[in-house]
VOPAGU-2260 file (C-alpha; in pm, 1 decimal, decimal comma):
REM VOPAGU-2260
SITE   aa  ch    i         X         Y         Z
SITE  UNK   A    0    -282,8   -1958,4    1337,9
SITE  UNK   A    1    -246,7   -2267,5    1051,1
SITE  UNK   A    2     142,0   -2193,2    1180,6
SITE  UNK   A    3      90,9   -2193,7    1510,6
SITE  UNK   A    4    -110,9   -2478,1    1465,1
SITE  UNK   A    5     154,8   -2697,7    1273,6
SITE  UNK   A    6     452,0   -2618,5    1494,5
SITE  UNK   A    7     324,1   -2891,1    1762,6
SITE  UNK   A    8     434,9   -3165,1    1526,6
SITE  UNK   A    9     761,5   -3051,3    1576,5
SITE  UNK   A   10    1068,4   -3062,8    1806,1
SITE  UNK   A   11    1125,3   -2759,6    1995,9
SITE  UNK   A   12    1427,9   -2628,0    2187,4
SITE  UNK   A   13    1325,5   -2536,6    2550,9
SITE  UNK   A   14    1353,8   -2139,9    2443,2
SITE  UNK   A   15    1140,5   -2179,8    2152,5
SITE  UNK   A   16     870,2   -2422,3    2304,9
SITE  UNK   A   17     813,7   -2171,9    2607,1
SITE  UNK   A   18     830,4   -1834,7    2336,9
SITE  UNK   A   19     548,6   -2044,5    2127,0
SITE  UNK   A   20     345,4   -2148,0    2423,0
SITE  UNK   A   21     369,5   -1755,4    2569,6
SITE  UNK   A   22     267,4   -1617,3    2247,2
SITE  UNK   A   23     -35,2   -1821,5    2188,7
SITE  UNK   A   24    -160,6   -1756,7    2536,8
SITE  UNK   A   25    -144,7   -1379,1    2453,3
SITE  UNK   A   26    -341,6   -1424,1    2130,3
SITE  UNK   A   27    -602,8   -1623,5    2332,3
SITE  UNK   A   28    -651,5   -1347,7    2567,1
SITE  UNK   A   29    -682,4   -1074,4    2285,5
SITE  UNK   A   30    -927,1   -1346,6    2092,9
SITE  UNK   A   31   -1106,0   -1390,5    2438,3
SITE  UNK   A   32   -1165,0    -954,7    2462,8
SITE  UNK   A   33   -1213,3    -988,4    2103,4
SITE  UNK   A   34   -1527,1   -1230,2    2103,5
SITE  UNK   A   35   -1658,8   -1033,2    2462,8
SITE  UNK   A   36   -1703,5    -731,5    2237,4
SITE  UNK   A   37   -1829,1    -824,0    1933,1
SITE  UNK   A   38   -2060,1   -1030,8    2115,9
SITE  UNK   A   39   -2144,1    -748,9    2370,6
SITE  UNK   A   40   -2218,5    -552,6    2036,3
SITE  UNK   A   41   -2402,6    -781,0    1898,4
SITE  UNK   A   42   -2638,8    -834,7    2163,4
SITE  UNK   A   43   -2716,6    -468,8    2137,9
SITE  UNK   A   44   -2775,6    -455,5    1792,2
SITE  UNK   A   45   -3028,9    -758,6    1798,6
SITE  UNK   A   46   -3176,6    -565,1    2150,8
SITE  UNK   A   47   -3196,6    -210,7    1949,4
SITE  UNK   A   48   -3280,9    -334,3    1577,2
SITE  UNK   A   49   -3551,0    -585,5    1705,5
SITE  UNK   A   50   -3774,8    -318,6    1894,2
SITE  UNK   A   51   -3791,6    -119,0    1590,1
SITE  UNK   A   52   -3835,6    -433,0    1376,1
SITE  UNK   A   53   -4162,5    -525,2    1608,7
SITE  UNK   A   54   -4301,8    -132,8    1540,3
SITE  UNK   A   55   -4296,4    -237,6    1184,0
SITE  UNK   A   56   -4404,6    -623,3    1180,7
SITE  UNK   A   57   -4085,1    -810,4    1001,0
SITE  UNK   A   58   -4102,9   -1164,8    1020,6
SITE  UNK   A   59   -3789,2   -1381,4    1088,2
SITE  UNK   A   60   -3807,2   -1534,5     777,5
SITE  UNK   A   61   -3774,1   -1199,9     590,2
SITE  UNK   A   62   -3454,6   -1110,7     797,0
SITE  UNK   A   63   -3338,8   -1489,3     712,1
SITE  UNK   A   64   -3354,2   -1432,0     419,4
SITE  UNK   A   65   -3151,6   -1111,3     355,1
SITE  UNK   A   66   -2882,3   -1240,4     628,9
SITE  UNK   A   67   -2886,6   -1537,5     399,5
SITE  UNK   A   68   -2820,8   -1316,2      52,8
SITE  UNK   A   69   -2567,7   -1117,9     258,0
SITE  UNK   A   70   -2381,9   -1404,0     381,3
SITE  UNK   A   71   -2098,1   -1526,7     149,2
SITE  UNK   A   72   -2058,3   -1121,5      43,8
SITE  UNK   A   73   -1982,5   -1073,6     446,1
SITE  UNK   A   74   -1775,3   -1390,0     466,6
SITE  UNK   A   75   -1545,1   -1300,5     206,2
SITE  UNK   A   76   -1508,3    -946,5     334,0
SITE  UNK   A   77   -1410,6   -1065,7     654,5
SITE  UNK   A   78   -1158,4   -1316,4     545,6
SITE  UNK   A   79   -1015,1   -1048,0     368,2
SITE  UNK   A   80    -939,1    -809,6     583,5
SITE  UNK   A   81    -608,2    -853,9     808,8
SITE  UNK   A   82    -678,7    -773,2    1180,6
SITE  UNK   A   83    -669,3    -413,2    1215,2
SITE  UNK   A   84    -871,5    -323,2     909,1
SITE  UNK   A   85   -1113,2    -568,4    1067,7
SITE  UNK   A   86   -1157,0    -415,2    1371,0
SITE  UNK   A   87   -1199,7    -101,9    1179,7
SITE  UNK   A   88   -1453,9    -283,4     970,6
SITE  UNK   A   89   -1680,3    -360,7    1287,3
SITE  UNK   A   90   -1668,4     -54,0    1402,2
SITE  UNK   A   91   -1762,8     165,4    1092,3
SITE  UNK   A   92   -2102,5    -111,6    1092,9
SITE  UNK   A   93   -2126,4     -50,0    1470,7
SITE  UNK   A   94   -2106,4     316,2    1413,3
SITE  UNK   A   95   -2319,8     329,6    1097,7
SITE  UNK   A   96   -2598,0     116,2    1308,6
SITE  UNK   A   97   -2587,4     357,8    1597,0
SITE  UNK   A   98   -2655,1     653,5    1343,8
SITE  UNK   A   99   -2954,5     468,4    1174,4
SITE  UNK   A  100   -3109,7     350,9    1499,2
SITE  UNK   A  101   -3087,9     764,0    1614,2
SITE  UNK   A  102   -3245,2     823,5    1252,9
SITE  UNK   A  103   -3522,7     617,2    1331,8
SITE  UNK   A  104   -3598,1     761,1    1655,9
SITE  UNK   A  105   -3583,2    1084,4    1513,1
SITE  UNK   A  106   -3822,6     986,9    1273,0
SITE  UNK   A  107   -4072,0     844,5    1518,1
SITE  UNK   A  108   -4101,8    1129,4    1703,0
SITE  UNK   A  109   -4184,3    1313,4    1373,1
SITE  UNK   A  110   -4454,1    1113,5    1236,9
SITE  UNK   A  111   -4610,7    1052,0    1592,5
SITE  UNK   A  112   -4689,8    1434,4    1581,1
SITE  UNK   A  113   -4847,6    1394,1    1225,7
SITE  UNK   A  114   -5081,9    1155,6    1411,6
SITE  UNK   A  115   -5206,9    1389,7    1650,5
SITE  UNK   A  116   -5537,0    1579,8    1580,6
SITE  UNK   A  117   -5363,5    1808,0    1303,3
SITE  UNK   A  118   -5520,1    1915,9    1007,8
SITE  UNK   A  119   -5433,7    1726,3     665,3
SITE  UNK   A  120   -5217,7    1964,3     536,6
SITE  UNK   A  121   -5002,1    1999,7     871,6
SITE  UNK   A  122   -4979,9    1584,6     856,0
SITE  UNK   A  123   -4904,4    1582,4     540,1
SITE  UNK   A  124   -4600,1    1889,8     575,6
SITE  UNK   A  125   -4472,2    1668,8     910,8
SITE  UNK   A  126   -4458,4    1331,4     682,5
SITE  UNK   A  127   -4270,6    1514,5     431,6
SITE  UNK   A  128   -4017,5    1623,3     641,4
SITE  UNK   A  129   -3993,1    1253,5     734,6
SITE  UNK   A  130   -3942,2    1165,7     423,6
SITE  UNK   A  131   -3660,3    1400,3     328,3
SITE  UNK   A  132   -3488,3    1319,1     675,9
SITE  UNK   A  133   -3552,1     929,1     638,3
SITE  UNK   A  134   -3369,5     974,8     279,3
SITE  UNK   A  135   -3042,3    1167,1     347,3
SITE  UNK   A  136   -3010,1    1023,2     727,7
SITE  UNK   A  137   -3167,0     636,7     750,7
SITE  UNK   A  138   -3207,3     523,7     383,8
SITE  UNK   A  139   -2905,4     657,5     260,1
SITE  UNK   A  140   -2645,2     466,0     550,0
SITE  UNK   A  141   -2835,1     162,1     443,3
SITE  UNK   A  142   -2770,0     219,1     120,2
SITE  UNK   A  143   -2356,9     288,4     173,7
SITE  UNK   A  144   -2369,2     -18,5     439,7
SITE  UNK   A  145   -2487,2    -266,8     105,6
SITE  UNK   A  146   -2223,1     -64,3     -93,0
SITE  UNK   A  147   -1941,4     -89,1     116,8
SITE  UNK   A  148   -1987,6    -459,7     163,4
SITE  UNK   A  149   -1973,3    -483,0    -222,6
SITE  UNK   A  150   -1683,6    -274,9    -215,8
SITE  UNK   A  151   -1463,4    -521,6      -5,3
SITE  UNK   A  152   -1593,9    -789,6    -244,6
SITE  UNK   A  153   -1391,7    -627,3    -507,6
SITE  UNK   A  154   -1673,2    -491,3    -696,0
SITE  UNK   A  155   -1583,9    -162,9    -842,9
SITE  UNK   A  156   -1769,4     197,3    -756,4
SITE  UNK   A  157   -1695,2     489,6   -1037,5
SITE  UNK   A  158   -1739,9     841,8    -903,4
SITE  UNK   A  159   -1809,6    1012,5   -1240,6
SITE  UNK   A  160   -1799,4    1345,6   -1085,4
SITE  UNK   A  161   -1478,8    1327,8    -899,5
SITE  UNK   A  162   -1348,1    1096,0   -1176,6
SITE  UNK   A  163   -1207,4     798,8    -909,3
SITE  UNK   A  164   -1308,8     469,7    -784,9
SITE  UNK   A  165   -1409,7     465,7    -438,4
SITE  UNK   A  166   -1199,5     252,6    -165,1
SITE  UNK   A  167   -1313,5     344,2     170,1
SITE  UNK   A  168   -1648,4     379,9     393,3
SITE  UNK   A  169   -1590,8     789,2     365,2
SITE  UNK   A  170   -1554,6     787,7      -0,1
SITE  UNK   A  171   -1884,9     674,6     -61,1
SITE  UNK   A  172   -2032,7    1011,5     124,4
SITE  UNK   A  173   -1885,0    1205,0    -149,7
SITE  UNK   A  174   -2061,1     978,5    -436,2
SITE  UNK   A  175   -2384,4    1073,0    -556,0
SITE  UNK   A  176   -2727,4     871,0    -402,6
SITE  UNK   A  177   -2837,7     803,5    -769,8
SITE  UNK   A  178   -2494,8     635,6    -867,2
SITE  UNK   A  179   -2483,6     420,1    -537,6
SITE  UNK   A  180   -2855,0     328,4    -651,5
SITE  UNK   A  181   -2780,5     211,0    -950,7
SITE  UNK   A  182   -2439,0      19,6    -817,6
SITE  UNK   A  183   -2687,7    -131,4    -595,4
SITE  UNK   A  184   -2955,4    -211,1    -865,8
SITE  UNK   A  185   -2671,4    -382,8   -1092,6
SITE  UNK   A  186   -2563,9    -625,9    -783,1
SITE  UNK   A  187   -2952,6    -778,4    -736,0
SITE  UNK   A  188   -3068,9    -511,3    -502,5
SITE  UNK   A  189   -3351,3    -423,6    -678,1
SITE  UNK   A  190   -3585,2    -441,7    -397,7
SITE  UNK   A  191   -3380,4    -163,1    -181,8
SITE  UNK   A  192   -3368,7      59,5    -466,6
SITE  UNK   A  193   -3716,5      73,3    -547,4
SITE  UNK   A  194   -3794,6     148,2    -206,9
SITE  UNK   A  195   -3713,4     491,8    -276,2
SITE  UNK   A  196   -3879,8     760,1    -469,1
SITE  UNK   A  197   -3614,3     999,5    -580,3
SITE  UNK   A  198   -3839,7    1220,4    -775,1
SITE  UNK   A  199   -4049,5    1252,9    -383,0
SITE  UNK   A  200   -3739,4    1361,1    -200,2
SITE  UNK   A  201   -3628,3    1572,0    -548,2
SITE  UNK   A  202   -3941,2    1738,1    -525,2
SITE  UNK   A  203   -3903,3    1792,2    -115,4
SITE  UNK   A  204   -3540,3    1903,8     -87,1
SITE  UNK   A  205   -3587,9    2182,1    -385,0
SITE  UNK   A  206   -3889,3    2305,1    -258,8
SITE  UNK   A  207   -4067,8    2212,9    -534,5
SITE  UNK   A  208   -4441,2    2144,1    -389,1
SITE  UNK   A  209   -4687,7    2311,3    -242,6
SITE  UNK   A  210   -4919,6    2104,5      14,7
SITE  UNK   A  211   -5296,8    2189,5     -28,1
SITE  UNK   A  212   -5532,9    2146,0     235,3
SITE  UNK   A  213   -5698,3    1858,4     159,7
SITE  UNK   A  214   -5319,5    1728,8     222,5
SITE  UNK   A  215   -5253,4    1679,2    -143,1
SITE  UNK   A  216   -4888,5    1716,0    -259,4
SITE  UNK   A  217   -4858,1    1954,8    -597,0
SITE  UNK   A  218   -4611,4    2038,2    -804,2
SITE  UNK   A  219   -4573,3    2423,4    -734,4
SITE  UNK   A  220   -4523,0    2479,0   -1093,9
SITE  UNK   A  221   -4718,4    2277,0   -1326,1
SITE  UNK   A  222   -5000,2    2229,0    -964,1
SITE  UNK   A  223   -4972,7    1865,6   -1112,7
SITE  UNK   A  224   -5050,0    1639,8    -809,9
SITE  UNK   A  225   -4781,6    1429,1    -698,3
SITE  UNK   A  226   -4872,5    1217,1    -447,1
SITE  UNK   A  227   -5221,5    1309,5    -174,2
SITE  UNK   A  228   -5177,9    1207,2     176,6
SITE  UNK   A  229   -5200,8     874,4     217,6
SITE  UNK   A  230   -4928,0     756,4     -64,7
SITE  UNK   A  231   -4687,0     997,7      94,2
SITE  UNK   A  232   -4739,0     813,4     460,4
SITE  UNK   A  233   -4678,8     438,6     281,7
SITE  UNK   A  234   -4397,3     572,7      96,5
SITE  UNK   A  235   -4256,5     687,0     403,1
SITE  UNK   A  236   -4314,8     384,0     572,2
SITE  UNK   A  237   -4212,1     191,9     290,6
SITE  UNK   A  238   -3874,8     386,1     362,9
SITE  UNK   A  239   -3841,3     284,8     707,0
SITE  UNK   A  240   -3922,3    -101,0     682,5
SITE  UNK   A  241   -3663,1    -141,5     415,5
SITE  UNK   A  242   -3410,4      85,7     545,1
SITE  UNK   A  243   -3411,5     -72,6     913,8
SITE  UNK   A  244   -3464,5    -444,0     768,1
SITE  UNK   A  245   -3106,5    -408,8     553,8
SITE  UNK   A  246   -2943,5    -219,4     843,3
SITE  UNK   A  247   -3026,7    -486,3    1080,8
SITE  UNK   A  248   -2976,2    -759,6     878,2
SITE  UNK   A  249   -2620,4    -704,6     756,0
SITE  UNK   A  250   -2514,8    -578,0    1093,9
SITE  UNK   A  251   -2631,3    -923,6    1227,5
SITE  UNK   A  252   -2485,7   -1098,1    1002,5
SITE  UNK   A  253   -2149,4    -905,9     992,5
SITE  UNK   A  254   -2106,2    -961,8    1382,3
SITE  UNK   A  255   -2210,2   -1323,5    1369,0
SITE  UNK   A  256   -1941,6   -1415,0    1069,8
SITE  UNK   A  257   -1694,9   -1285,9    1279,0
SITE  UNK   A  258   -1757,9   -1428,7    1592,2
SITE  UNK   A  259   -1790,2   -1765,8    1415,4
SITE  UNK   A  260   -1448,0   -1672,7    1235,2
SITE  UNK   A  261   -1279,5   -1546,0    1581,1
SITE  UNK   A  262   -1412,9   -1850,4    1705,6
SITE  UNK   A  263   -1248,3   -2076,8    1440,4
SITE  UNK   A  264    -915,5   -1928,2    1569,9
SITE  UNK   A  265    -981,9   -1943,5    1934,5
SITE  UNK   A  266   -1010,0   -2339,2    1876,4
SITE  UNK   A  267    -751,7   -2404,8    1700,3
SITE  UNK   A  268    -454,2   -2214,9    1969,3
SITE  UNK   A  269    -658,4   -2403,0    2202,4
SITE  UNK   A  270    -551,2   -2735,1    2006,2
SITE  UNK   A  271    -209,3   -2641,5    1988,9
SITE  UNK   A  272    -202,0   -2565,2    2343,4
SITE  UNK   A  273    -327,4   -2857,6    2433,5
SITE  UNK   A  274     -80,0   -3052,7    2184,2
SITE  UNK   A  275     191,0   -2900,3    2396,7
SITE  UNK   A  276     367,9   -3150,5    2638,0
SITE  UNK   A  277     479,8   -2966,4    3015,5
SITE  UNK   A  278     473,4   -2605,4    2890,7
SITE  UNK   A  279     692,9   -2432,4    3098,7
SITE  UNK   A  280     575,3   -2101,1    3277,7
């Protein structure tokens, strides 16, 4: 575009003035479809992520906030990437987003049934499998979502067990939740990580508990109690705020950069264009 952009300070022959003026008007039309979709996207992201957000009570300021942190890191991925591994970009986020807001509905219709008249020990069984499904589905694509935006910042991801840095979106599903924690923890996410209880979901997935009926959570070796019912509920919910508040909030935040960026480009063909004395047709 800065190319495009200089060439109307120049004298063109008749050929290349009408090649140059043809060209940019197919790169406004593909900016044009460009900015339709991301905004269409966006649109639904705000429309999906903000009726979940109300469920939960976030404030604007909180989302501010985190779009704010998340800014410059989105910025500089963006400006990075050339325009095919951009579009790619958007769509693994609009993908990932999709699969979170399905998560969360999935979720719902769980812990609406542990609300019903059900005996402690039932609610307490449904809101563990909430848990454990809110971990390896919700939690852990908000998790990647922060990692892979670190990743196109050039900040480097060691797979210990497969011995190998990780480079794409899919590599990341083959890397351990602990060592994407603590990639997280070392980059100022502290408050994401400590959202999660790995030693709950440990304890869950390995079948390592036995519920009483009073709706206490034991350890079914030791009968040490882990957590009773009411901890396990605001852990869970704990889960969902923070999972849904970074999912949204980077999603935003990624679609609005690069509108604003597409944006940037549509107005400066448009300057050229308009620089451009009798085009001919």
């Amino acid at each position: 575009m800065k190319e495009l952009y200089t060439q109307t300070n120049r004298l063109f022959s008749e050929e290349s003035f009408v090649n140059s003026f043809n060209e940019s008007t197919k790169r406004l039309v593909e900016l044009t479809e460009h900015l339709r979709l991301i905004t269409k996207r966006r649109e639904w992201i705000e429309k999906e992520g903000k009726a979940v957000l109300q469920k939960i009570g976030v404030d604007e300021k909180e989302l501010e906030s985190l779009r704010s942190s998340m800014r410059p890191f989105v910025e500089s991925a963006l400006e990075k990437s050339i325009t095919q591994k951009e579009a790619d970009f958007l769509d693994t986020f609009s993908s990932v987003f999709e699969d979170i807001i399905r998560g969360l509905d999935y979720a719902y219709k769980i812990g609406s049934m542990s609300q019903k008249k059900v005996a402690k020990k039932q609610r307490s069984i449904f809101n563990l499998l909430g848990y454990l499904s809110l971990s390896e589905g919700v939690y852990c694509e908000a998790v990647q979502l922060i990692s892979f935006i670190l990743l196109e910042n050039c900040h480097d991801l060691y797979d210990p067990r497969r011995m190998k840095f990780a480079k794409t979106y899919d590599d990341l599903d083959e890397i351990d939740m602990y060592v994407k924690l603590q990639f997280l923890e070392q980059h100022g996410f502290k408050s994401v990580v400590g959202a999660f209880d790995r030693k709950l979901r440990n304890v869950i997935a390995h079948q390592k508990f036995i519920v009483q009926d009073n709706g206490d959570i034991v350890n079914s070796r030791t009968h040490k109690k882990i957590a009773d019912s009411k901890s396990i509920l605001e852990k869970l919910l704990k889960l969902v705020r923070v999972s849904t508040v970074s999912a949204y909030a980077i999603s935003m935040e990624l679609f609005s950069s690069s509108a604003r960026i597409f944006e940037k480009q549509k107005l400066v063909i448009e300057k050229a264009r308009a620089s451009m004395k009798n085009p001919i047709n």
